[in-house]
MDTraj code that builds the backbone (N, CA, C; nanometers):
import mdtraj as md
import numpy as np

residues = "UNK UNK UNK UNK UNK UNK UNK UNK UNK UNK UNK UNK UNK UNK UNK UNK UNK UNK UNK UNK UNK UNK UNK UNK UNK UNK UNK UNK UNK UNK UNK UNK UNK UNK UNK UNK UNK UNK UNK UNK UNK UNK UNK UNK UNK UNK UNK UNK UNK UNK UNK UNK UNK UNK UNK UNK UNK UNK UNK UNK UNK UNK UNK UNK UNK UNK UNK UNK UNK UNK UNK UNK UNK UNK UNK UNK UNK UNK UNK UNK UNK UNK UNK UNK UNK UNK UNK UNK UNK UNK UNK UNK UNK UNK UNK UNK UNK UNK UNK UNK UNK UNK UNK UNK UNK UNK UNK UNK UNK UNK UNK UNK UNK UNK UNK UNK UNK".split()
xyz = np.array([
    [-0.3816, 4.0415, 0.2555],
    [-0.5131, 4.0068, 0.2016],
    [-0.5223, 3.8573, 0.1699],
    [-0.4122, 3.7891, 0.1647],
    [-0.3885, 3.6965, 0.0697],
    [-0.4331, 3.5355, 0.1939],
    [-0.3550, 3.5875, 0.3219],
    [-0.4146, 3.5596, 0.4657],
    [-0.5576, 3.5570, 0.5105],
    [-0.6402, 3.6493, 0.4682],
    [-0.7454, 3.6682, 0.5415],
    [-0.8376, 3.5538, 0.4049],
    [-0.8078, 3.5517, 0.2865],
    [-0.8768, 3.4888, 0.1549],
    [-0.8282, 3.3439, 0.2409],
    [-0.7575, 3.2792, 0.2646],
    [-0.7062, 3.1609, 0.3147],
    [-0.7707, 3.1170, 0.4169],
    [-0.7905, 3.1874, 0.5164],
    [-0.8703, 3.2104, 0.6530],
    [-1.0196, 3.2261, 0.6611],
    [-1.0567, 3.2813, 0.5453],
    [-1.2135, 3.2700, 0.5648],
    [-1.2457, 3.1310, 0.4536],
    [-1.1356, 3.1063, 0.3520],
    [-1.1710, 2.9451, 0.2426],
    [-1.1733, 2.8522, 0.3376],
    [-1.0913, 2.8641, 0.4213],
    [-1.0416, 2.7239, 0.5187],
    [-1.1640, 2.6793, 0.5937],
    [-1.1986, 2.8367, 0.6665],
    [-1.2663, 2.8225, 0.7600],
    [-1.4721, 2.7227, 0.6881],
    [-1.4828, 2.8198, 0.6141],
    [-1.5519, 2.7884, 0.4800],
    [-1.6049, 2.6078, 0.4395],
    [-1.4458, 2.5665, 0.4546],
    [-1.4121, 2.4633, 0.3721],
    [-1.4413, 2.3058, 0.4736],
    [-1.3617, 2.3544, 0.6100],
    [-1.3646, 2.2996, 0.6957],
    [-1.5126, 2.2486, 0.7486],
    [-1.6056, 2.3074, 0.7630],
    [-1.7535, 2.3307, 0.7618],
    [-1.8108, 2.2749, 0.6828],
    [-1.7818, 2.2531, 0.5685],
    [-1.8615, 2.1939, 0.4063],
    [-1.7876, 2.0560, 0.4260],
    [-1.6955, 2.0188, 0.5024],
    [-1.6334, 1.8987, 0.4961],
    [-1.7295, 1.8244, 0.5964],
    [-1.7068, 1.9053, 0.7393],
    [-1.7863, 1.8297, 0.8219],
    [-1.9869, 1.7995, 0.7669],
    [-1.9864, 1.8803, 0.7121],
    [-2.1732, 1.8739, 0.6293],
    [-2.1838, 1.7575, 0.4914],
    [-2.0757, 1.7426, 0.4500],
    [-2.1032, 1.6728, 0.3590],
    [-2.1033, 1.5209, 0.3895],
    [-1.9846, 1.4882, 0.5132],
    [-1.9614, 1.4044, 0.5492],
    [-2.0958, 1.3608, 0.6512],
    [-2.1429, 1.4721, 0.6833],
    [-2.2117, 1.3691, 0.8063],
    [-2.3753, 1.3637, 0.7308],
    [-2.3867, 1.4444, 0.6398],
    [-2.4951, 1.3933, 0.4907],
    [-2.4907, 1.2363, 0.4587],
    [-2.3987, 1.2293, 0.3732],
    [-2.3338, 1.0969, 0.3409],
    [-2.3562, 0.9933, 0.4486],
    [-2.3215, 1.0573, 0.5825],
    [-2.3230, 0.9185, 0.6833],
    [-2.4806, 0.8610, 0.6918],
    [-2.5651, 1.0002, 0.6982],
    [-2.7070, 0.9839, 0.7636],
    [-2.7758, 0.9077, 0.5986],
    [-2.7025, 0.9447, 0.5089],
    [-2.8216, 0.8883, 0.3895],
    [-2.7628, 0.7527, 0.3256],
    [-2.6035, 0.7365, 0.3782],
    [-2.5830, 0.6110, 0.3430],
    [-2.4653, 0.5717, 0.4282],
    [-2.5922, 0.4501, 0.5236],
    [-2.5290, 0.4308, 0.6252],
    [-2.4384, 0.2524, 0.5986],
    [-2.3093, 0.2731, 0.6375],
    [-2.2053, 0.1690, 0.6346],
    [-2.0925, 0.1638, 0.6679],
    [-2.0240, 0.0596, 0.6844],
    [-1.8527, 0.1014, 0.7861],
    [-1.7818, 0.1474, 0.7106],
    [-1.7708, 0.1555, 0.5482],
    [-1.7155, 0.2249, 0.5104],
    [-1.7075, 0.3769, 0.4509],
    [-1.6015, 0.4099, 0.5117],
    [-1.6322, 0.5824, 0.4974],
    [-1.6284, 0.6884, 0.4150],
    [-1.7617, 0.6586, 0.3392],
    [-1.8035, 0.6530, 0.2144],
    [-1.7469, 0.8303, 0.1632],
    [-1.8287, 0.8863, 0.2648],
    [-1.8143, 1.0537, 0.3391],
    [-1.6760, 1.0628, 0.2805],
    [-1.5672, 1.0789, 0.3410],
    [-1.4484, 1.1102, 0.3297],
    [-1.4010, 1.0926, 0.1818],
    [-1.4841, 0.9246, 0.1419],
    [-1.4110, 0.9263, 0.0241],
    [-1.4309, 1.0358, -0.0741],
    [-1.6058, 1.0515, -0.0612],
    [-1.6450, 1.1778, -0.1918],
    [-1.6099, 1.2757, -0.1830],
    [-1.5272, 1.3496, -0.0524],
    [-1.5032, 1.4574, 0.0135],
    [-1.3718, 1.4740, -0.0531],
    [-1.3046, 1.3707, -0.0743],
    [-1.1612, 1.3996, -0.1536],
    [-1.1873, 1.3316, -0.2948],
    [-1.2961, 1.3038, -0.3143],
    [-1.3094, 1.2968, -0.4697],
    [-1.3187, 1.4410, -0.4824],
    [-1.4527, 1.4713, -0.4518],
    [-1.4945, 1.6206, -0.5220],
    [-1.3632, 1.7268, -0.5032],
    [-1.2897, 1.7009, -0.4118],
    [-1.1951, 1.8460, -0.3532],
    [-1.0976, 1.8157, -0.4891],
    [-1.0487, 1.6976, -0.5016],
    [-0.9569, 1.6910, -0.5915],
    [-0.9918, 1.7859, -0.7467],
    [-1.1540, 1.7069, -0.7462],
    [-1.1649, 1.7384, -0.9028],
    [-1.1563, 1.9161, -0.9115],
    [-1.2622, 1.9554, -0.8005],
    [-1.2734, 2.0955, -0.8059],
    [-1.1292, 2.1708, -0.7782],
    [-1.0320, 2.0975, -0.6863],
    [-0.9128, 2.1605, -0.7302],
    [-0.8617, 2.1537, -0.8669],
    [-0.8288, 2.0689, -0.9405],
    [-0.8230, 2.0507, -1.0799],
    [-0.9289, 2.1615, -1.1638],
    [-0.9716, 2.1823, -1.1670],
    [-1.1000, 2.2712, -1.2125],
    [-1.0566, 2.4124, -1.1757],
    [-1.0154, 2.4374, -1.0518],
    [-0.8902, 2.5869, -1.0396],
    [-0.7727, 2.6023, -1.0463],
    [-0.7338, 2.5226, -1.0521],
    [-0.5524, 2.5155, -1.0798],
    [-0.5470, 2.4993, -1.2627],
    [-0.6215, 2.4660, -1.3058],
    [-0.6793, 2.4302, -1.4373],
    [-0.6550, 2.5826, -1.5228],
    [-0.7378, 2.6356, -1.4463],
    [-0.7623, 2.7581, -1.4547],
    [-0.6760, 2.8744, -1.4423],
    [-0.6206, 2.8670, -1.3904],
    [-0.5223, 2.9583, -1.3012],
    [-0.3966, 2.9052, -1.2611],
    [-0.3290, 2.8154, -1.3187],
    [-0.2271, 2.7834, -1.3212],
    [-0.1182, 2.8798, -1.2945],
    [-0.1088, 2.9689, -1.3842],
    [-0.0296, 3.0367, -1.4388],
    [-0.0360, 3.1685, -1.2831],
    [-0.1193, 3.2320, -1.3125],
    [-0.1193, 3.3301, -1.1461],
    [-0.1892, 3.2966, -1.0530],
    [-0.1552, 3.3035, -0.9912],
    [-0.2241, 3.3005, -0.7854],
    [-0.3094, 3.4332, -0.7872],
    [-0.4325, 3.4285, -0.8016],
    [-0.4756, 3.5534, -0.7868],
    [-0.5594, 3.5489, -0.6504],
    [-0.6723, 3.5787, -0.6472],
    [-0.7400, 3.5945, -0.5012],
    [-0.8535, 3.4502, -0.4982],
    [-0.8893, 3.4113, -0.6517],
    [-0.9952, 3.2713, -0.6505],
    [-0.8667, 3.1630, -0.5997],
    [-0.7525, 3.1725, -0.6362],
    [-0.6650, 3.0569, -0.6138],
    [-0.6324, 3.0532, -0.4426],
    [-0.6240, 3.1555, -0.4049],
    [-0.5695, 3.2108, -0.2485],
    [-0.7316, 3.1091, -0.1742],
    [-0.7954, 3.1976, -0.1769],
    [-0.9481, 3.1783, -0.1206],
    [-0.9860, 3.0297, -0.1399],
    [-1.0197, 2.9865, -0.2785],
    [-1.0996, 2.8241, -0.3228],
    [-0.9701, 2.7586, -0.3019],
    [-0.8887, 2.7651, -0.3662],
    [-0.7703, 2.6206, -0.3748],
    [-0.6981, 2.5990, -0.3031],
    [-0.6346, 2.7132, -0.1608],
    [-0.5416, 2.6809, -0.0700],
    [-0.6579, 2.6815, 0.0378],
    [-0.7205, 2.7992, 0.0697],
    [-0.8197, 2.7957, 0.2000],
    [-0.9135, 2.6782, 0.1606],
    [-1.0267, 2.7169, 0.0943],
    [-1.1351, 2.6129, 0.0841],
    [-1.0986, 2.4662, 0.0744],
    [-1.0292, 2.4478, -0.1059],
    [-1.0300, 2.3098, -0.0591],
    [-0.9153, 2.2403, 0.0448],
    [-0.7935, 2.3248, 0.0442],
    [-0.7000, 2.3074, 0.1653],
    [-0.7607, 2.2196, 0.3141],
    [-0.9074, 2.2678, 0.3112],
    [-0.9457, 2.1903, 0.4531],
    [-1.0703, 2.1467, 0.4298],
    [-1.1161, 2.1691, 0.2562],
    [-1.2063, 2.0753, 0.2903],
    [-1.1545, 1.8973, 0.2468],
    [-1.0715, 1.8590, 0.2276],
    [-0.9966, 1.7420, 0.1815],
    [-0.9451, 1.6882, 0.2954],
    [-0.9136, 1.6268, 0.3068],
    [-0.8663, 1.5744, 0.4704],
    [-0.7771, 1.4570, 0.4361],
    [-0.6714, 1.4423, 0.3867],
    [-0.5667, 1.3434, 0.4253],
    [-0.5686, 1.2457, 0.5187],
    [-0.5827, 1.3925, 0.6778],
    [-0.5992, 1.3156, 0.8119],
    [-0.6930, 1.2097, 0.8344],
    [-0.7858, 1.2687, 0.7955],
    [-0.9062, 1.1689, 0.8042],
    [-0.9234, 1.0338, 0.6905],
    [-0.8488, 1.0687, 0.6012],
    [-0.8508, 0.9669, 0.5200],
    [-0.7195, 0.8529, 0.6204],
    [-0.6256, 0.8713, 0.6266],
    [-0.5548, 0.8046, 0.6584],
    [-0.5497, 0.7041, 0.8412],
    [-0.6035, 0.8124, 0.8793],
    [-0.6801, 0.7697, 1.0056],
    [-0.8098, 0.6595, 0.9752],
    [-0.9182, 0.6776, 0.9119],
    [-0.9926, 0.5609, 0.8532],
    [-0.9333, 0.4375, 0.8262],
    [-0.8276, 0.4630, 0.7480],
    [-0.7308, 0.3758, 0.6649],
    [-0.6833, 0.2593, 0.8032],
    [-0.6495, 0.3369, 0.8732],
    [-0.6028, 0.2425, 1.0112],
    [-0.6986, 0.1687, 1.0708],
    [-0.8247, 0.2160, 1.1102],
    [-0.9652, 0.1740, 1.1670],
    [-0.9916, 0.0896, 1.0812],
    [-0.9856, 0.0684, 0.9380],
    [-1.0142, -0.0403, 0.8414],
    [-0.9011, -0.1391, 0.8538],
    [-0.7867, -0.1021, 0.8688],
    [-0.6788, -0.2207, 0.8860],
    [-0.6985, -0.3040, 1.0246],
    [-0.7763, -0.2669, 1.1238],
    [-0.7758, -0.3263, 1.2454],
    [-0.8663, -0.4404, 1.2016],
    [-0.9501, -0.4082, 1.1035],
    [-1.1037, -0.5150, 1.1176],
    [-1.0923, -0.5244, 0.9881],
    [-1.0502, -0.5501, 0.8920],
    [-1.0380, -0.5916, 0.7600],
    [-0.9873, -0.5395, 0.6514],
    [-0.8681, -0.5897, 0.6537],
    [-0.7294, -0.5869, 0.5402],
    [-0.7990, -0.5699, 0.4008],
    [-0.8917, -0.6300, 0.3521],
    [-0.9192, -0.6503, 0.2293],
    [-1.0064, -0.5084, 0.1824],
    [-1.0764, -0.4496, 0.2669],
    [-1.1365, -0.3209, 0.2960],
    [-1.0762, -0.2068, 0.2940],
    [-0.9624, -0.2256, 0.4201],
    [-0.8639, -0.1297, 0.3467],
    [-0.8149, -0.1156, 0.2697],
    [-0.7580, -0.1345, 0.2101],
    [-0.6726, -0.1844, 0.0923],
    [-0.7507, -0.1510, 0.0178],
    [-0.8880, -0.1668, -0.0457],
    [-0.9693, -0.1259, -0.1662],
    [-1.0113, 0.0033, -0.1247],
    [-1.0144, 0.0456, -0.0159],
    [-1.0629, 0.2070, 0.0304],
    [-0.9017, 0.2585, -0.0210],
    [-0.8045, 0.2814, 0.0138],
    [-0.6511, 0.3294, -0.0052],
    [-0.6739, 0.3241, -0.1707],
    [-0.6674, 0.2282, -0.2590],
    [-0.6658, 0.2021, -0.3960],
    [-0.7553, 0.3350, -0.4477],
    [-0.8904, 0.2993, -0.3868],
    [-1.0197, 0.4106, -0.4271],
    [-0.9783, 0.5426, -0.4565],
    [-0.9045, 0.5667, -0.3017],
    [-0.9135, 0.6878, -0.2488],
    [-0.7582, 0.7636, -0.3533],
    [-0.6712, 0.6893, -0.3614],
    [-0.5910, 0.7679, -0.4814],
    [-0.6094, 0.7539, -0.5945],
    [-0.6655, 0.6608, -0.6126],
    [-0.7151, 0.6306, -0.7887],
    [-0.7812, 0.7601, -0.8319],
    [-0.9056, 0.7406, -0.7498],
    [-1.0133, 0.8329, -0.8118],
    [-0.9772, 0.9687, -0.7418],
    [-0.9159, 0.9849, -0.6429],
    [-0.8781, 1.1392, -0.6653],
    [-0.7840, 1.1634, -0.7317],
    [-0.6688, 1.0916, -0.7731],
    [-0.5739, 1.1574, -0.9048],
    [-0.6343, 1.2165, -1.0214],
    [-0.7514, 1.0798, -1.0458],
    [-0.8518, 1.0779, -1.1940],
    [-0.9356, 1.2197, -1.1579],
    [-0.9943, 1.2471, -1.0921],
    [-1.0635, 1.3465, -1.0477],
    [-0.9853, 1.4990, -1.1022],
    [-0.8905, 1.5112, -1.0025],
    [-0.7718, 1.6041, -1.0351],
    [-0.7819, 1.6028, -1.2056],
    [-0.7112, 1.5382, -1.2836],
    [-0.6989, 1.5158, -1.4110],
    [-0.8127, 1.5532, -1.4854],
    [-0.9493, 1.5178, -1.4553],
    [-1.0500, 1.5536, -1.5461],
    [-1.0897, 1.7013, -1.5280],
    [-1.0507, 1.7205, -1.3937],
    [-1.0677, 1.8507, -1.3224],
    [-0.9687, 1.9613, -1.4338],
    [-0.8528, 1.9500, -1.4384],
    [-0.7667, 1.9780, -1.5303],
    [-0.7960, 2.0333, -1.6824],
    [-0.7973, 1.8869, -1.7331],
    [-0.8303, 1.9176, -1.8363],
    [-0.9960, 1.9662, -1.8585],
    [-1.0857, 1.9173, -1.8309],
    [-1.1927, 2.0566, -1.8512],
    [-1.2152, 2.1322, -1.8649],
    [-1.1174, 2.1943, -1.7136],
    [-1.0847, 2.3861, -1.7547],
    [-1.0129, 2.4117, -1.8436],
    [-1.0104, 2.3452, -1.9244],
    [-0.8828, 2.3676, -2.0053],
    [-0.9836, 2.4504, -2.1284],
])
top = md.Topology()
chain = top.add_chain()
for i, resn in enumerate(residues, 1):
    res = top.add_residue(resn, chain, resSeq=i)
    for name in ("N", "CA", "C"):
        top.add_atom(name, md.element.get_by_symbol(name[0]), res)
traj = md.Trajectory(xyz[None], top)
């Protein structure tokens, strides 16, 4: 069961990544990839916000939202892949996108955290 909760979050998640991101692109348009960043802001916090929660057991919201859903709606790949496309055409860009992008999703995580608390 624990498979199929993973498999339909992912699938879920994966989908809300690509929609949010290409929202973001159409309403605020710029080379930097603004999309991705809020995409692992929000995943962080809202993970923080269930792990918060549920620390303690893995039940079926943790299986489903926190490994499936946000599991793919967060994208590493895509963050780090950007990360390169910004290093080709401006060091100083990257570098403040990379800073952004762990700063404020650690902070995210953390407020996420403690809230549910």
């Amino acid at each position: 069961m624990n498979i199929l909760l993973i498999g339909l979050g992912g699938f879920l998640g994966a989908i809300s990544r690509y929609l949010l991101n290409e929202l973001v692109i159409k309403y605020i348009p710029t080379n930097f990839p603004t999309g991705i960043l809020i995409v692992n802001i929000l995943g962080c916090l809202f993970v923080g916000l269930v792990l918060g929660n549920s620390m303690i057991s893995k039940d079926q919201l943790y299986y489903f939202f926190a490994v499936g859903f946000l599991g793919s709606f967060t994208t590493m790949s895509a963050f780090s892949y950007q990360a390169i496309e910004l290093f080709n055409t401006n060091i100083l860009i990257a570098c403040s996108y990379i800073i952004l992008t762990l700063t404020l999703t650690i902070l995210a995580t953390y407020i996420g955290i403690n809230f549910s608390k």
